[in-house]
C-alpha positions in Angstrom: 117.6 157.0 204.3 114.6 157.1 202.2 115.5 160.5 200.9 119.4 159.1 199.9 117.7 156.2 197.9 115.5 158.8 196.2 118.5 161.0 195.5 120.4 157.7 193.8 117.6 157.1 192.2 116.9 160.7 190.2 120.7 160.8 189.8 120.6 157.6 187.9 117.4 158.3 185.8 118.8 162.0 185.4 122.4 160.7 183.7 120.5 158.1 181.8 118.8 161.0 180.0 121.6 163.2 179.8 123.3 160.3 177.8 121.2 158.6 175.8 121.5 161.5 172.7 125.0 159.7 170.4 125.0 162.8 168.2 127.2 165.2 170.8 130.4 166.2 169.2 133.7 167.3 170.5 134.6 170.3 168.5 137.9 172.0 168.5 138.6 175.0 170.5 138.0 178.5 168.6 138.1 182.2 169.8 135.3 183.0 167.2 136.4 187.1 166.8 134.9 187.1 163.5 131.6 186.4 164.7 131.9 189.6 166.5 133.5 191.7 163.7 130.7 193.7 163.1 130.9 195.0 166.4 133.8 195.4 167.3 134.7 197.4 163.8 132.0 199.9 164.4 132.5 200.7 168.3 136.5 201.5 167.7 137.8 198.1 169.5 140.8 197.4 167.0 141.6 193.5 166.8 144.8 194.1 164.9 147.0 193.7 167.7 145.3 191.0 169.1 145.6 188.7 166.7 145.3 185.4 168.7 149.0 183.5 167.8 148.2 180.8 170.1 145.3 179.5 172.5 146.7 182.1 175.3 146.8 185.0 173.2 142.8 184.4 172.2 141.7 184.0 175.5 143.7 187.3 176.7 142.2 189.3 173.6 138.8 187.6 174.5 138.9 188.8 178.2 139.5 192.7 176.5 136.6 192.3 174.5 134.5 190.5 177.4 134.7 193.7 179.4 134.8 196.2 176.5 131.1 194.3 175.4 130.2 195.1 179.1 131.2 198.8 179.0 129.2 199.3 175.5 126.1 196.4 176.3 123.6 199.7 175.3 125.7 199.5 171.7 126.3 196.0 171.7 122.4 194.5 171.8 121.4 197.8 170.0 119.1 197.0 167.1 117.1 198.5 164.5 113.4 197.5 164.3 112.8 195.0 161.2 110.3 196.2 158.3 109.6 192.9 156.5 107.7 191.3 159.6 105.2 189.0 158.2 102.7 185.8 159.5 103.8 182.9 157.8 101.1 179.8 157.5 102.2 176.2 157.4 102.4 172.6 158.4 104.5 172.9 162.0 107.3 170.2 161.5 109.1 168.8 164.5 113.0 169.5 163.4 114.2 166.9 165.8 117.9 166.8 167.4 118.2 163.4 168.2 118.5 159.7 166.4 116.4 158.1 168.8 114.2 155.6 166.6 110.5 157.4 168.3 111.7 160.5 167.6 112.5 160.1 164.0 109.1 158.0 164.1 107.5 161.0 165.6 109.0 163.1 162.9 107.5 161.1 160.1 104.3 160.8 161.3 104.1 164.3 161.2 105.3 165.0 157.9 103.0 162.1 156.7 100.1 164.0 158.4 101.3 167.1 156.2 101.3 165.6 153.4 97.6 164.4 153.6 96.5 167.6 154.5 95.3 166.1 158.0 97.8 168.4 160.1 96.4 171.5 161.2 98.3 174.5 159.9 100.1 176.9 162.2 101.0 180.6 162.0 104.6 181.8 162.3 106.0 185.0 163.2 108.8 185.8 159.9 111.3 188.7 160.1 115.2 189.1 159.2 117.2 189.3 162.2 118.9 192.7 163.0 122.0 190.4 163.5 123.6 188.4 160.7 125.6 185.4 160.2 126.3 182.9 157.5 123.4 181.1 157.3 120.6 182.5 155.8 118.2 179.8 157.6 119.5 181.1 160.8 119.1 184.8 159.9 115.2 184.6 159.3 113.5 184.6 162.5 110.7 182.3 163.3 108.1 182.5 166.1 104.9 180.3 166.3 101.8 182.7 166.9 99.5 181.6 169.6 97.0 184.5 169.6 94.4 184.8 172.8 90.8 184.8 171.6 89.7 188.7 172.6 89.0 189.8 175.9 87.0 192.4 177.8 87.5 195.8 176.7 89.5 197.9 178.7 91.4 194.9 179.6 95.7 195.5 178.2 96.8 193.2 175.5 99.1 191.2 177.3 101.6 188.3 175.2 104.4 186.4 176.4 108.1 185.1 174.8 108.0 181.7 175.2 112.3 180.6 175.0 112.7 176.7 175.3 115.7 174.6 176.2 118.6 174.2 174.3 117.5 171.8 171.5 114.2 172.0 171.6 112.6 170.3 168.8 109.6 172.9 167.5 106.9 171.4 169.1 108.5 171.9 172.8 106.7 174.4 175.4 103.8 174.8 172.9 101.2 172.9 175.8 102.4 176.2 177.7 101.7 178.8 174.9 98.0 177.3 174.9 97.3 177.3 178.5 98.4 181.0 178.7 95.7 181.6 175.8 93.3 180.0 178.2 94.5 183.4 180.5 93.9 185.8 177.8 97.9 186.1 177.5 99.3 185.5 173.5 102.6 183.8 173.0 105.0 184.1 170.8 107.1 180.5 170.7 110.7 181.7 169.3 113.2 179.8 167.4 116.4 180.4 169.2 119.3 180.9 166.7 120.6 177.7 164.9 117.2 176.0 166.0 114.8 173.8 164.3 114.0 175.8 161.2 116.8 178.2 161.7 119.3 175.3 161.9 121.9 175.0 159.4 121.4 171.7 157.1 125.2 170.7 158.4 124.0 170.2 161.9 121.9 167.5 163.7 122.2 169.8 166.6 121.8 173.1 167.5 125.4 173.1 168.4 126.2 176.7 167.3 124.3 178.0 169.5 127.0 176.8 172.7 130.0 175.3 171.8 133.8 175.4 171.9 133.6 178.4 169.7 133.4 181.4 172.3 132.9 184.3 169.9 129.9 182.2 167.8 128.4 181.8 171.3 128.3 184.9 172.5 127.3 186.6 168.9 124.8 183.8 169.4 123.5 184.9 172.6 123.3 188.5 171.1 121.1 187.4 168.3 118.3 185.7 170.2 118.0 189.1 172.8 117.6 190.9 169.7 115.5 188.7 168.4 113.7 189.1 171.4 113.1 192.8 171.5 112.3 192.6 167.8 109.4 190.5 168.7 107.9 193.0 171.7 108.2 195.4 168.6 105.9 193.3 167.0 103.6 192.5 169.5 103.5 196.2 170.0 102.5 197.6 166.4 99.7 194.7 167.3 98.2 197.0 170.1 99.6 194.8 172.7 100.4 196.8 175.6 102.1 194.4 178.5 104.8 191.9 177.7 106.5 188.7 179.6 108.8 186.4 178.9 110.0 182.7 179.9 112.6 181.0 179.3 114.2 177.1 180.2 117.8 176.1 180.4 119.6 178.3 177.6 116.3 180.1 177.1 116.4 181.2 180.4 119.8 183.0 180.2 118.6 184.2 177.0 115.2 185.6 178.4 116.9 187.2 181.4 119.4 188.9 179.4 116.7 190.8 177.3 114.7 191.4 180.4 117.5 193.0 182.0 118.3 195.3 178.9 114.0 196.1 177.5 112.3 197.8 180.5 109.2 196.6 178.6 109.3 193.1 180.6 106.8 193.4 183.3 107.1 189.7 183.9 109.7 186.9 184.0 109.5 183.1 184.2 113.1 181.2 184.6 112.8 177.8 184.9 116.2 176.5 185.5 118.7 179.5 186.0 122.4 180.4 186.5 124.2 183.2 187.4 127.4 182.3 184.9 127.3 180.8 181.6 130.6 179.5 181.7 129.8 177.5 185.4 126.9 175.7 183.3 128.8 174.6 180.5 132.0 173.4 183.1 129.8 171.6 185.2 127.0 170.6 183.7 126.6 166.9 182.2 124.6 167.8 179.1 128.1 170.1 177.9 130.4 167.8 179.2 131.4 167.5 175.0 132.2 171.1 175.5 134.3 170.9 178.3 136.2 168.3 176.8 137.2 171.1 174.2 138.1 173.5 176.4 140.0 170.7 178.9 142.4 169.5 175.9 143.9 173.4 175.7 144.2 172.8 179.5 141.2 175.8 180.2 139.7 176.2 184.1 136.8 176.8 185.2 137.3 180.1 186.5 138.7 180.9 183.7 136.3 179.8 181.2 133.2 182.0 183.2 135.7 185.4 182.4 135.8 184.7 178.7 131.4 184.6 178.7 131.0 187.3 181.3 129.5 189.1 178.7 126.7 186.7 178.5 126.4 185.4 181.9 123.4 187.4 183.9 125.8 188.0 186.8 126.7 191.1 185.2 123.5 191.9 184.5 121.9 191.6 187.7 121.8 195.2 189.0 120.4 196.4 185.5 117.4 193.5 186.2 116.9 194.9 189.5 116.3 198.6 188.2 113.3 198.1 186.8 110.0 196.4 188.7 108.9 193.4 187.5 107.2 190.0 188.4 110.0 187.1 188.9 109.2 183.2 188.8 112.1 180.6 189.4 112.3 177.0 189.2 115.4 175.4 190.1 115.4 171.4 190.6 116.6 170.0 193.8 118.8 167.1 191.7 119.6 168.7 188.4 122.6 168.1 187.0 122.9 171.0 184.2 121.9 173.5 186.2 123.5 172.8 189.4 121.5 173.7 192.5 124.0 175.8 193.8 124.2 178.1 190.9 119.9 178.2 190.9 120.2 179.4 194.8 123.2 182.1 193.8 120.8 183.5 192.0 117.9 183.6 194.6 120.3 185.4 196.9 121.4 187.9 194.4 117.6 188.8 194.0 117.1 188.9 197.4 119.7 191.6 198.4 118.4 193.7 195.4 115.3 193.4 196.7 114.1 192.0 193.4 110.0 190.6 193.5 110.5 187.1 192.8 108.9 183.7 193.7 110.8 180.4 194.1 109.8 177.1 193.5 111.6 173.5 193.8 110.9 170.6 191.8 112.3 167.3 193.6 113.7 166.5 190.6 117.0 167.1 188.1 117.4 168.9 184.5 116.1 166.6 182.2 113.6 164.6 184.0 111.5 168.0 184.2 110.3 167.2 181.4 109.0 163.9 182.7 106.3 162.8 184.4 104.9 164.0 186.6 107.4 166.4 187.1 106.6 167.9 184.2 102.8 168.3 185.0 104.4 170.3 188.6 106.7 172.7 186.3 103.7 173.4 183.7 101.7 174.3 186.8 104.0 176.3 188.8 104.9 178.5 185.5 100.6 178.9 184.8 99.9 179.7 187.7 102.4 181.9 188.0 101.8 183.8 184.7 98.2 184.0 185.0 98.7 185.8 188.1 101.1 188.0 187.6 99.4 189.3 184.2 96.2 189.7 186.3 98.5 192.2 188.4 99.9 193.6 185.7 96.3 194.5 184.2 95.0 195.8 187.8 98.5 197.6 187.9 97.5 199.5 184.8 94.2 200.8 185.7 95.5 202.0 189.2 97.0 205.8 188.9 99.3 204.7 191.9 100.4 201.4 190.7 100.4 200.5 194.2 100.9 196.9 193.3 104.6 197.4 191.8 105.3 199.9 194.7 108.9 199.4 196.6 
């Protein structure tokens, strides 16, 4: 009894957050094979004949290049190592994504500080993305720097990709960045594409980055991997030696995507996970906009998961498995973005691969993780986490048997 009024409750709180935000727009349905062009016109797969004359025709040429992505994923998240990195120092703004009068309040304060010179300046990670799209904003990559004061010698260099949630403002997951300092772990916040300095100036939102546009999505998707594994590139011509990542929500599919494809991720921390994109975006309340879209050309669910195999870690998974690494995930009992059942598909999939991974509930939903105290729970189930899996990590490195990653 008391656990069902609990349960209302969340549910309640949990669709008040998911709905207070006024700026969500229903965009029109778009198969997006331009945003793949490069691609597709290097690796030989001709569009010419698939043409998409009407809504059925794009999602039948889509399918074809779903599982021709999946048959080239080496070429198609191939990159070339950028040469113009470069630490940028500035005033971090906050690049909100909502109207809400305390958040534009926020904002302002913030910019005011700035501008009296009483805001502490922050250092940013700069570098042209191996990936291009029409926005230039977009195309220069931005990472906040959170460097660990020096450790012990003999002790690895160890950093971590920090990925937040879908429309993140800038200032989101830095608390985390700083308490893995604390560790002697760096972190490297990243920008996902189309977010807070890398969003366009047409958008209130970081709505390119998922929408009703299925080729921008996935090009999307491919940009912030690379963007990933161009910053371990970074990290490494620093002398850093062992490399994590975490991601949230979208960051999470993101960060598992690039851990499943750069064997230099030792160590993983998904909070909030899925096994299909398209399942999250059918079912989840904080896309129901996008849903919408794809309801009006009559789309299913099914049918929507096929067109973003190619970005959904289900076909992934046994590529994750093959190399050893450290595994957190957080799923929340009552979330309603990230459904339960899809969190606990992907426990079992890591269980019968035999995957080292440890699993932790919040009694909570989506958005009110980042409430309290739920939010003080996930900040220390993720801390704890890291700091002991990179204390591993650096005992794994000085053993000549690496008994502590053995299978």
């Amino acid at each position: 009894m008391l656990g069902d009024l609990y349960g209302r409750w969340m549910y309640r709180w949990e669709t008040a957050l998911t709905t207070r935000d006024t700026n969500r727009i229903v965009r029109p349905v778009e198969w997006g094979f331009e945003w793949l062009l490069e691609f597709t016109q290097s690796h030989g797969f001709s569009l010419a004949h698939h043409l998409p004359a009407d809504h059925a025709a794009g999602e039948r040429a889509m399918l074809e290049l779903n599982d021709f992505i999946l048959q080239h994923r080496g070429e198609f998240f191939a990159y070339r190592t950028p040469q113009d990195f470069v630490l940028e120092e500035r005033h971090p703004q906050l690049y909100p994504t909502n109207v809400r009068p305390e958040t534009l309040q926020r904002d302002a304060r913030l910019r005011q500080r700035a501008a009296d010179g009483t805001l502490p300046t922050a250092q940013f990670l700069r570098f042209t993305s191996p990936v291009r799209t029409p926005y230039p904003e977009n195309d220069r990559v931005n990472a906040r720097w959170f460097p660990a004061p020096e450790k012990l010698a003999g002790k690895p260099k160890q950093a971590i990709i920090v990925m937040p949630q879908w429309n993140a403002d800038a200032f989101s997951h830095n608390v985390l960045c700083s308490i893995f300092n604390r560790f002697g772990v760096s972190a490297l916040r990243l920008s996902k594409p189309y977010h807070d300095i890398r969003r366009p100036a047409e958008l209130e939102r970081a709505d390119y980055a998922v929408s009703a546009n299925v080729g921008r999505t996935i090009a999307s998707c491919r940009q912030a991997v690379i963007d990933i594994r161009c910053c371990i590139d970074w990290l490494e011509q620093q002398g850093y030696e062992q490399f994590g990542i975490l991601g949230t929500s979208l960051g999470s599919c993101y960060a598992f995507l690039a851990g499943a494809l750069d064997s230099r991720v030792r160590v993983g921390a998904f909070n909030h996970a899925s096994m299909s994109f398209g399942d999250v975006v059918w079912t989840g309340q904080s896309t129901r906009h996008i849903r919408a879209a794809f309801e009006s050309i009559s789309m299913t669910q099914q049918r929507l998961r096929d067109v973003w195999a190619a970005v959904s870690p289900s076909c992934y998974m046994d590529q994750f498995a093959a190399n050893p690494k450290k595994i957190l995930l957080v799923h929340a009992t009552y979330d309603l973005t990230f459904l339960e059942e899809y969190s606990l598909q992907v426990i079992e999939n890591f269980r019968r691969r035999g995957v080292d991974f440890v699993s932790k509930v919040l009694p909570c939903g989506h958005y009110t993780t980042g409430e309290t105290p739920y939010k003080f729970m996930d900040g220390w189930y993720l801390g704890s986490f890291v700091y002991s899996a990179f204390k591993q990590l650096a005992a794994v490195a000085s053993s000549p048997r690496n008994e502590l990653f053995a299978r």
